[in-house]
PDB file of N, CA, C and O in Angstrom:
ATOM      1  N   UNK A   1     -24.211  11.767  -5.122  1.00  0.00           N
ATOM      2  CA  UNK A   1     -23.673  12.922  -4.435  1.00  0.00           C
ATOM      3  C   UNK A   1     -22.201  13.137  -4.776  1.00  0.00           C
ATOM      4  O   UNK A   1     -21.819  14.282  -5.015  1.00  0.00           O
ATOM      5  N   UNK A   2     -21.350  12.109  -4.813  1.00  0.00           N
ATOM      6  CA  UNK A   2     -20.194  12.204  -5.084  1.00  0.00           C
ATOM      7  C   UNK A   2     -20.133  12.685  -6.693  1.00  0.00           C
ATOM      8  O   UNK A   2     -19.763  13.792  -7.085  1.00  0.00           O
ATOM      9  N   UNK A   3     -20.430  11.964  -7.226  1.00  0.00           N
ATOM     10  CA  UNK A   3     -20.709  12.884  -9.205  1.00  0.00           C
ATOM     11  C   UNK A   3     -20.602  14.571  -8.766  1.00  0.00           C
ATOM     12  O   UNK A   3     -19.708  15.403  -8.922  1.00  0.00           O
ATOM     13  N   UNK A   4     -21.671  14.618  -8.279  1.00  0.00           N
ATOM     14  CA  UNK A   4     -21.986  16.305  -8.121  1.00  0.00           C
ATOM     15  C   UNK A   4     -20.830  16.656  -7.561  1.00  0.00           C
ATOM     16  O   UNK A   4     -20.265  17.511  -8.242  1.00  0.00           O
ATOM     17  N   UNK A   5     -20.146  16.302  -6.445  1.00  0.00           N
ATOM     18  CA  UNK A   5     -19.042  17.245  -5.618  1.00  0.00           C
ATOM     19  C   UNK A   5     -18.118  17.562  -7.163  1.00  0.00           C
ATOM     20  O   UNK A   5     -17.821  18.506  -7.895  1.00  0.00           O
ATOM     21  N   UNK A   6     -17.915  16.000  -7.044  1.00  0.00           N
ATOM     22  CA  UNK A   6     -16.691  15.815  -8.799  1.00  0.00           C
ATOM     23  C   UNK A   6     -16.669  17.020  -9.428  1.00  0.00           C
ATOM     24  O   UNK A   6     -15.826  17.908  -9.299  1.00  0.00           O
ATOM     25  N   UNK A   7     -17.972  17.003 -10.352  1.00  0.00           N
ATOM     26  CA  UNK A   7     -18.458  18.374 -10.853  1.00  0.00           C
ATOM     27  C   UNK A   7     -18.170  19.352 -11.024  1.00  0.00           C
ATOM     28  O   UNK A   7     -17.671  20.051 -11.907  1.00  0.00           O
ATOM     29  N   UNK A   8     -18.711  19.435  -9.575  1.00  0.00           N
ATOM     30  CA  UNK A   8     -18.822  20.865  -9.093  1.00  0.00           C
ATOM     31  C   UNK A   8     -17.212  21.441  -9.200  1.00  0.00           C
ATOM     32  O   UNK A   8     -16.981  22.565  -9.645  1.00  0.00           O
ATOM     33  N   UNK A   9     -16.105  20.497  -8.719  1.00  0.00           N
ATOM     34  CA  UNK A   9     -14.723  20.682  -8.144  1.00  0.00           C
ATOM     35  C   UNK A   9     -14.200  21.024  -9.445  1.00  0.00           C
ATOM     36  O   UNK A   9     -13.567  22.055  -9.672  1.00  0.00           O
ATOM     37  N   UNK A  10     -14.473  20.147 -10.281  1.00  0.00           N
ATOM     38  CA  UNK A  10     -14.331  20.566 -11.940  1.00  0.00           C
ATOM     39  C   UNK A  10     -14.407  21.526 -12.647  1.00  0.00           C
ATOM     40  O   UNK A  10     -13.753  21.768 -13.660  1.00  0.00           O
ATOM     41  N   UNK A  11     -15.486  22.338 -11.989  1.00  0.00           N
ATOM     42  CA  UNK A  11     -16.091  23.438 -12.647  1.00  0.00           C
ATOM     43  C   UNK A  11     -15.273  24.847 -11.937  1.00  0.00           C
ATOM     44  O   UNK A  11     -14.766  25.830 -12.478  1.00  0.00           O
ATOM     45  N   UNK A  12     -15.390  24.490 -10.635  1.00  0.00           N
ATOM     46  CA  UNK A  12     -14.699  25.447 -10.394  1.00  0.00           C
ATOM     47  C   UNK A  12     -13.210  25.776 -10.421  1.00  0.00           C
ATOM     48  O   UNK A  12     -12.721  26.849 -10.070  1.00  0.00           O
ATOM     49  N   UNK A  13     -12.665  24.889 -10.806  1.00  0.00           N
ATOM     50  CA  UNK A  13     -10.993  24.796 -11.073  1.00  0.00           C
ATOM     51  C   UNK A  13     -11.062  25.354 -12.548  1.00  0.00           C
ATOM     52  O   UNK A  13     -10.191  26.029 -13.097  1.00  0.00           O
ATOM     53  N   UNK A  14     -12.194  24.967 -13.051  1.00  0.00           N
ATOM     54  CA  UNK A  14     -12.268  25.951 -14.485  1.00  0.00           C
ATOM     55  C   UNK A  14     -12.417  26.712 -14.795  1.00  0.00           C
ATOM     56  O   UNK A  14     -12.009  27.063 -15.902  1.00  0.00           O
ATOM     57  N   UNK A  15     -13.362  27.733 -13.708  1.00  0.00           N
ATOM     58  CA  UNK A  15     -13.521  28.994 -13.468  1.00  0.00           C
ATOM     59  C   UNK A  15     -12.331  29.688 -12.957  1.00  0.00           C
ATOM     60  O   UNK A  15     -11.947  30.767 -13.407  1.00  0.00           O
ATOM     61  N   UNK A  16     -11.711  28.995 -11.934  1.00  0.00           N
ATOM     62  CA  UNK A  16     -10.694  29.983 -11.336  1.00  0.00           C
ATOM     63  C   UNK A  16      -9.376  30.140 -12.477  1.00  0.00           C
ATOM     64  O   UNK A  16      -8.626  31.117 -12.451  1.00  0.00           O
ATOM     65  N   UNK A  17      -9.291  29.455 -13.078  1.00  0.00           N
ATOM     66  CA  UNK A  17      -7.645  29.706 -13.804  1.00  0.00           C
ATOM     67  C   UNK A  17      -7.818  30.487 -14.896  1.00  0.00           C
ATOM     68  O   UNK A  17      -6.765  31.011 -15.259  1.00  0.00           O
ATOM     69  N   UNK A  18      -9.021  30.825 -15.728  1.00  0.00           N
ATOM     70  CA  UNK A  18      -9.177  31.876 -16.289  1.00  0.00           C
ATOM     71  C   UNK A  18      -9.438  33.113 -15.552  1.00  0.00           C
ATOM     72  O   UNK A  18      -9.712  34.078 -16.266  1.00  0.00           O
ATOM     73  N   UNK A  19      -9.423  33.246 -14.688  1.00  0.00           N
ATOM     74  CA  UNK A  19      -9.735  34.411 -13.674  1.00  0.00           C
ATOM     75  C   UNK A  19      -8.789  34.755 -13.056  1.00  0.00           C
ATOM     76  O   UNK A  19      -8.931  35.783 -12.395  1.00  0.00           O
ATOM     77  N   UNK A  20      -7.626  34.141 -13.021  1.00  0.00           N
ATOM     78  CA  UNK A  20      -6.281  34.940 -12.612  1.00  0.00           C
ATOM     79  C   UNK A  20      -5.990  35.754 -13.917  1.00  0.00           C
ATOM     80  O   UNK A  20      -5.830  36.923 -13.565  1.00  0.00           O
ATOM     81  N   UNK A  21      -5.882  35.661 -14.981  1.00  0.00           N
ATOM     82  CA  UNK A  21      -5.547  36.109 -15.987  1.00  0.00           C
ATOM     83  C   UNK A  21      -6.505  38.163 -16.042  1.00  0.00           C
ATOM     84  O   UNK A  21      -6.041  39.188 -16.541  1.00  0.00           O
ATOM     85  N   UNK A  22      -7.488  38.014 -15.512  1.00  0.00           N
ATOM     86  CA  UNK A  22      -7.563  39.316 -14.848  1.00  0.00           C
ATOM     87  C   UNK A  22      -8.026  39.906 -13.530  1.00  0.00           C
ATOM     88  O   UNK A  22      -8.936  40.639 -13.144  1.00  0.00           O
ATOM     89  N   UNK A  23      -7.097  39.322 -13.066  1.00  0.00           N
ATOM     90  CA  UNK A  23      -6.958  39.277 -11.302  1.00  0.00           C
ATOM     91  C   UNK A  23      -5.231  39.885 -11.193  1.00  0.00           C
ATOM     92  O   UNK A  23      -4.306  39.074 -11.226  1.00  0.00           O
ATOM     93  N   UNK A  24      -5.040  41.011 -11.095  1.00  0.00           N
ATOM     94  CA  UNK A  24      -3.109  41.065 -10.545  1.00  0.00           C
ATOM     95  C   UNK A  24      -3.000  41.444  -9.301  1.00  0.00           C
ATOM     96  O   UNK A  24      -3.879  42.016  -8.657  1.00  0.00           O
ATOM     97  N   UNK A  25      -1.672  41.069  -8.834  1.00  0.00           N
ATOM     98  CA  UNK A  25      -1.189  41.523  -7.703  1.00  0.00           C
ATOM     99  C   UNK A  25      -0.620  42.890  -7.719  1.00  0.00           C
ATOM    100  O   UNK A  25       0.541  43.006  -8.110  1.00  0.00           O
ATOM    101  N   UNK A  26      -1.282  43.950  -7.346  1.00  0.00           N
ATOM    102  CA  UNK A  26      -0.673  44.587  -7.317  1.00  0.00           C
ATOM    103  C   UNK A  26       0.998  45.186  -6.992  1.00  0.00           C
ATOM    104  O   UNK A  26       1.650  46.014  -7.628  1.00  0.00           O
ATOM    105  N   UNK A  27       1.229  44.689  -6.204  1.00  0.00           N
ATOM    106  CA  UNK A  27       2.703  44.685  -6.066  1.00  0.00           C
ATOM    107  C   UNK A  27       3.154  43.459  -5.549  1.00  0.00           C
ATOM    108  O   UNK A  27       2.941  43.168  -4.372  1.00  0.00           O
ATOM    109  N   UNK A  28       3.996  42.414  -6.620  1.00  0.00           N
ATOM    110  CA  UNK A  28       3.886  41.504  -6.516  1.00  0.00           C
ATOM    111  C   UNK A  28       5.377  40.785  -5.916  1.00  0.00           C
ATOM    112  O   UNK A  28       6.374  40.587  -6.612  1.00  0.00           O
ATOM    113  N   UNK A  29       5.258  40.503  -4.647  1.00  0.00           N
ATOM    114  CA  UNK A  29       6.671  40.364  -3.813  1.00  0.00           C
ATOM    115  C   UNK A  29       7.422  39.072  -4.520  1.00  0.00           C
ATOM    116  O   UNK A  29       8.559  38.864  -4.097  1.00  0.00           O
ATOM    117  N   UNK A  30       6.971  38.249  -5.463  1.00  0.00           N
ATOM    118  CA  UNK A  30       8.387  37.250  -5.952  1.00  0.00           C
ATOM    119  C   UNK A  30       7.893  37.438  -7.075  1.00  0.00           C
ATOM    120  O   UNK A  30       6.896  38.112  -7.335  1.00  0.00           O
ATOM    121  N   UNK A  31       8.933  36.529  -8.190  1.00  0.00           N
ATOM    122  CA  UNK A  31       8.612  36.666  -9.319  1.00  0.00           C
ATOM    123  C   UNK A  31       7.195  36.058 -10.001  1.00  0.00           C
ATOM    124  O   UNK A  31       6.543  36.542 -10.926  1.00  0.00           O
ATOM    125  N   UNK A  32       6.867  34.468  -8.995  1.00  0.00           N
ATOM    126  CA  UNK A  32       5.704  34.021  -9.479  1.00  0.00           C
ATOM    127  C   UNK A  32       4.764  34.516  -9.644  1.00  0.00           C
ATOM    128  O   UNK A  32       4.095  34.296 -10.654  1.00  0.00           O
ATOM    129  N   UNK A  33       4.325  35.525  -8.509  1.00  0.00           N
ATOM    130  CA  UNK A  33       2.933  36.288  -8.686  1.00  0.00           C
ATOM    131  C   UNK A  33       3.019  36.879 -10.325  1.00  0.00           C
ATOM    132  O   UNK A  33       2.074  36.568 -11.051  1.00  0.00           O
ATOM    133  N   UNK A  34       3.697  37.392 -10.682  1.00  0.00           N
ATOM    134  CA  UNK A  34       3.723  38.214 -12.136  1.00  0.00           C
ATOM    135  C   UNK A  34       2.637  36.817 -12.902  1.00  0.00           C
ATOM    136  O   UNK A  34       1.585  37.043 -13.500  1.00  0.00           O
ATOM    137  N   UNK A  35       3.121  35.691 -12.720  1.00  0.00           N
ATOM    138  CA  UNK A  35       2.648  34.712 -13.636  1.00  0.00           C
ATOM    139  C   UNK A  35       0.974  34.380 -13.505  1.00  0.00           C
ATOM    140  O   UNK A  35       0.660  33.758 -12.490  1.00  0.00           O
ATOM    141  N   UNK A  36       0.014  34.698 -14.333  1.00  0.00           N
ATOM    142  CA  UNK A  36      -1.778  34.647 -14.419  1.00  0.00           C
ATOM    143  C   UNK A  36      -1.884  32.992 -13.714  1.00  0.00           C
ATOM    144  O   UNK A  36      -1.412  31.974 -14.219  1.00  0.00           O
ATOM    145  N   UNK A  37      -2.675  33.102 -12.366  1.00  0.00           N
ATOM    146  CA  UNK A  37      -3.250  31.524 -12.135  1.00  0.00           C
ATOM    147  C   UNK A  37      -2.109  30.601 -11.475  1.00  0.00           C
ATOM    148  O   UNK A  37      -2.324  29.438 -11.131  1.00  0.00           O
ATOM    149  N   UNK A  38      -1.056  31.157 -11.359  1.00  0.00           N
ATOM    150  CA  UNK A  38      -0.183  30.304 -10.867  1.00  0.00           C
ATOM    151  C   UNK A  38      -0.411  29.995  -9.645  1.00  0.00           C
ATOM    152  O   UNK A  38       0.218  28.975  -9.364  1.00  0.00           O
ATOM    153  N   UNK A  39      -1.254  30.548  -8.436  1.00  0.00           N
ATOM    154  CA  UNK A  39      -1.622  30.390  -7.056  1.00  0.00           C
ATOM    155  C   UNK A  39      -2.345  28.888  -7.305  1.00  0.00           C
ATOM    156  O   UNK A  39      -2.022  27.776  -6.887  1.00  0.00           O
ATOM    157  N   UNK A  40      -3.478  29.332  -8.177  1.00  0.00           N
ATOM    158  CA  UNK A  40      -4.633  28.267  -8.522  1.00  0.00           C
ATOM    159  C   UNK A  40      -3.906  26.855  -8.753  1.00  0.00           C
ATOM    160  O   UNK A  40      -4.285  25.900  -8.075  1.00  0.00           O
ATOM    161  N   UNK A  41      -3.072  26.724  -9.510  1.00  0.00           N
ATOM    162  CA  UNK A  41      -2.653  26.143 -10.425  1.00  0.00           C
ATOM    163  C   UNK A  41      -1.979  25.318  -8.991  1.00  0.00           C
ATOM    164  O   UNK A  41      -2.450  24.294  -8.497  1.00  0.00           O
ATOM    165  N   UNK A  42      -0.813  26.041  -8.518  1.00  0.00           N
ATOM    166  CA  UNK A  42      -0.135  25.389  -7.482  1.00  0.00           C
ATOM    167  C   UNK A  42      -0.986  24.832  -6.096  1.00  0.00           C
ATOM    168  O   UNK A  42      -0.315  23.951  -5.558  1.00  0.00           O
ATOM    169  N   UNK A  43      -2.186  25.075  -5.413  1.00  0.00           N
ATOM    170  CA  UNK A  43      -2.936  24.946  -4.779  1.00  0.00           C
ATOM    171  C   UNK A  43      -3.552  23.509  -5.246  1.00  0.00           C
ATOM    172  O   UNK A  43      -3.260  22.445  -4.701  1.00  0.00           O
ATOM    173  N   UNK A  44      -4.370  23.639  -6.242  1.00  0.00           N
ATOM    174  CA  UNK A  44      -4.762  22.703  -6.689  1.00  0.00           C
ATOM    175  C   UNK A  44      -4.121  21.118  -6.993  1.00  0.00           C
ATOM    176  O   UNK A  44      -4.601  19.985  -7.030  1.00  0.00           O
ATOM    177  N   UNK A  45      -2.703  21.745  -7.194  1.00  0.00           N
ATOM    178  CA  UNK A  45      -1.620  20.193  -7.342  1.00  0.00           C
ATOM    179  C   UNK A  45      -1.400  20.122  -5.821  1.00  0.00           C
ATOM    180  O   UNK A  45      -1.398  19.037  -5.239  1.00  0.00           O
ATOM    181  N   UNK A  46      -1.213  21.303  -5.180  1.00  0.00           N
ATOM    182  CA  UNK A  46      -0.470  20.640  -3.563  1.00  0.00           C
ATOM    183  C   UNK A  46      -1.539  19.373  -2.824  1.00  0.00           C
ATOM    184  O   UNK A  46      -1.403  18.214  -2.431  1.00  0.00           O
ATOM    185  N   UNK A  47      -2.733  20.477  -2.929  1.00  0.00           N
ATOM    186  CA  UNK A  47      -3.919  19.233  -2.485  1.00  0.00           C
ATOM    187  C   UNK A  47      -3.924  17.810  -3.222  1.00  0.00           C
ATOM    188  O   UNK A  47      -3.910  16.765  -2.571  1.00  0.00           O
ATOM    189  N   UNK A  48      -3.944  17.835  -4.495  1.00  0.00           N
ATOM    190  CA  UNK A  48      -3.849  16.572  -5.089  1.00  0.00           C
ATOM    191  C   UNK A  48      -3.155  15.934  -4.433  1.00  0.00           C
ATOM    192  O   UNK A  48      -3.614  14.994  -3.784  1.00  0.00           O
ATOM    193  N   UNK A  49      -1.784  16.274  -4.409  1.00  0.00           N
ATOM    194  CA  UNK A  49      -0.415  15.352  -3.920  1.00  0.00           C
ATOM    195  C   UNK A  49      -0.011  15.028  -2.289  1.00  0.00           C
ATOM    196  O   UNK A  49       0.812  14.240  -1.823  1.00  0.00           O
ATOM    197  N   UNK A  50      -1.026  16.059  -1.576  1.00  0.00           N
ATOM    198  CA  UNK A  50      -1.530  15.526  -0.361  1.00  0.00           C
ATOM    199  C   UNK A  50      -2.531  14.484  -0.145  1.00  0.00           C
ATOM    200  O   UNK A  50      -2.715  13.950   0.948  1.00  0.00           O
ATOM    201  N   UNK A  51      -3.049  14.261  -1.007  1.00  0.00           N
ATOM    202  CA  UNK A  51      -4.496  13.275  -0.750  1.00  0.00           C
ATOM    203  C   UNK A  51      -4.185  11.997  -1.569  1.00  0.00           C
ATOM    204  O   UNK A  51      -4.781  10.920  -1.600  1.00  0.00           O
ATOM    205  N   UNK A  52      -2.682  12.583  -2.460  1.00  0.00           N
ATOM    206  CA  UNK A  52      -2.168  10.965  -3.106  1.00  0.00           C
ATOM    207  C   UNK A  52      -1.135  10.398  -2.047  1.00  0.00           C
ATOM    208  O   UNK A  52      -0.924   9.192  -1.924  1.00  0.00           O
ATOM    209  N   UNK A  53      -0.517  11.370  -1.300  1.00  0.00           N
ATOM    210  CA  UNK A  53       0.562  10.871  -0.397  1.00  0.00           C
ATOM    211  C   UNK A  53      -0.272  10.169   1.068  1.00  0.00           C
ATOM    212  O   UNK A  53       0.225   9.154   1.555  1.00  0.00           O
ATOM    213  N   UNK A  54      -1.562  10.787   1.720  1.00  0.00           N
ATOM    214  CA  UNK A  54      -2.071  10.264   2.542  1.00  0.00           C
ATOM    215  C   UNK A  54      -2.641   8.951   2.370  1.00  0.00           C
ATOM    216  O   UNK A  54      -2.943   8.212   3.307  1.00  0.00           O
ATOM    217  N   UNK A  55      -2.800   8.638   0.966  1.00  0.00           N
ATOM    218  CA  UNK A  55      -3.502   7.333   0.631  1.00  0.00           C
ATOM    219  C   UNK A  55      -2.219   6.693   0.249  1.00  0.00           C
ATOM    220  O   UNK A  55      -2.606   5.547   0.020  1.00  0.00           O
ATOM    221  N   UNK A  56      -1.165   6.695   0.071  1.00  0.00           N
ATOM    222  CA  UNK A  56       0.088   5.984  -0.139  1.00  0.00           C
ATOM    223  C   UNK A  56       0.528   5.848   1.135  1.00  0.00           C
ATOM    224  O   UNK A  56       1.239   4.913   1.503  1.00  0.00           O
ATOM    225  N   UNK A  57       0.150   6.720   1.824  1.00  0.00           N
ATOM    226  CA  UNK A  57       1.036   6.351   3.612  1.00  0.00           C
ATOM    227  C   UNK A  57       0.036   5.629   4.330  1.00  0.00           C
ATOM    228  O   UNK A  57       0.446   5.039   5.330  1.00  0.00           O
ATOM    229  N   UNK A  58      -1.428   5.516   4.003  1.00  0.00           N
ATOM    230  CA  UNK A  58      -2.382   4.886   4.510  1.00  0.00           C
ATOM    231  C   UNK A  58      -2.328   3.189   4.107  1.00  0.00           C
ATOM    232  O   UNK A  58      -2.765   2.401   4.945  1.00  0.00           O
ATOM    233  N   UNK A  59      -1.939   2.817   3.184  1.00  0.00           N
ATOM    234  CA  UNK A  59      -1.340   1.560   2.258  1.00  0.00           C
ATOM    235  C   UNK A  59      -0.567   1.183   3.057  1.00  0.00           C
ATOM    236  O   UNK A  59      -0.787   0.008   3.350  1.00  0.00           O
ATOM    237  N   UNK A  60       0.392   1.682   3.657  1.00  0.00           N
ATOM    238  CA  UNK A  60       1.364   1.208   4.470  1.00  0.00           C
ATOM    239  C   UNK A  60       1.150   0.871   5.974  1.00  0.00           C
ATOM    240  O   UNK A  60       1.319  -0.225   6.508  1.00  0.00           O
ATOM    241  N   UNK A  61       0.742   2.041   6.552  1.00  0.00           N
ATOM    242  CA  UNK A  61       0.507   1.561   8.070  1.00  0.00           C
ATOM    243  C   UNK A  61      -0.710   0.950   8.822  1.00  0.00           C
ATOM    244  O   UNK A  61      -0.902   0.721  10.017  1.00  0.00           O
ATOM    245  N   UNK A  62      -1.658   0.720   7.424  1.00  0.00           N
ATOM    246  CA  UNK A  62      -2.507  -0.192   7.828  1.00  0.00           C
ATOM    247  C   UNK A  62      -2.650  -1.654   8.348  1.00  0.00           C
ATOM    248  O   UNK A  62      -2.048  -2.548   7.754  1.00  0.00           O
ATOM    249  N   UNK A  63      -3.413  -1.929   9.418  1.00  0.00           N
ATOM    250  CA  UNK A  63      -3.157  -2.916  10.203  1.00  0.00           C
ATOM    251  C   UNK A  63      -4.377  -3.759  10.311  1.00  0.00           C
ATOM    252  O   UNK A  63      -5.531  -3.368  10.488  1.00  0.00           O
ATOM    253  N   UNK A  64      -3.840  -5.270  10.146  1.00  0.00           N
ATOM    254  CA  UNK A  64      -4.937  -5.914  10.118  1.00  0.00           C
ATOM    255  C   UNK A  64      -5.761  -6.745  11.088  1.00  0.00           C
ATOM    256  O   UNK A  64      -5.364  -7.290  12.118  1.00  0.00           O
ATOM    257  N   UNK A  65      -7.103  -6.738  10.515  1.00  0.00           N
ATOM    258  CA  UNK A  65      -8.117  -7.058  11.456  1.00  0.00           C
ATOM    259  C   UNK A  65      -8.007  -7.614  12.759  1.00  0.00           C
ATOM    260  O   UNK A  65      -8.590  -7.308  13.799  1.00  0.00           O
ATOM    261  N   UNK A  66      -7.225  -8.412  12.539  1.00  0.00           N
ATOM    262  CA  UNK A  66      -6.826  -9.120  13.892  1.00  0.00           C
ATOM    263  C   UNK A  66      -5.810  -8.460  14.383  1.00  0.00           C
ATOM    264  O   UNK A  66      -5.276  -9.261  15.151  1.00  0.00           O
ATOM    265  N   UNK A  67      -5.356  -7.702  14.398  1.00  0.00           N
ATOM    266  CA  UNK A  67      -3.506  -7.234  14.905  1.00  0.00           C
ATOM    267  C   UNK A  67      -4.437  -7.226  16.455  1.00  0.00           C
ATOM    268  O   UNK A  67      -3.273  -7.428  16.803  1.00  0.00           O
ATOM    269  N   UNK A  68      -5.218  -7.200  17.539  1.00  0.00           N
ATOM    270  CA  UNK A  68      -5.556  -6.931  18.552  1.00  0.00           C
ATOM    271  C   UNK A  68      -5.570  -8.068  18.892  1.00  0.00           C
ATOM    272  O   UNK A  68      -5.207  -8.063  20.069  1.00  0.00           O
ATOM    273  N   UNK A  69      -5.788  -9.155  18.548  1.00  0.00           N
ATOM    274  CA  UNK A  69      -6.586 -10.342  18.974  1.00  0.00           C
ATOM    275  C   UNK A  69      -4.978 -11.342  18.945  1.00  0.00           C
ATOM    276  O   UNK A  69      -4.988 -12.537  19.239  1.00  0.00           O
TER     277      UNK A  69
END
């Protein structure tokens, strides 16, 4: 099951970044929007670097088995 999510997550990050390229903002309030996929692009790293920072902060305040006892 996990393969497939993989995949799937794969596939569609591959689909979407060619698809900004004819996708525009019509009126595009900063300069980034002008740039094809840059939403995708930035979305895709924020999550990464949330799910690397939660497992780096999880490393840390983990407590062991006994800490109760």
């Amino acid at each position: 099951m996990k393969k497939i999510l993989k995949n799937l997550l794969f596939i569609s990050a591959a689909l979407c970044i060619p698809a900004g390229f004819f996708a525009e903002h019509e009126h595009p309030a900063f300069f980034w929007h002008k740039i094809p996929s840059v939403d995708v692009i930035f979305g895709f790293s924020g999550a990464f670097l949330l799910i690397f920072a939660a497992n780096m902060l999880a490393s840390f305040v983990r407590r062991k088995e006994d800490f109760y006892d």
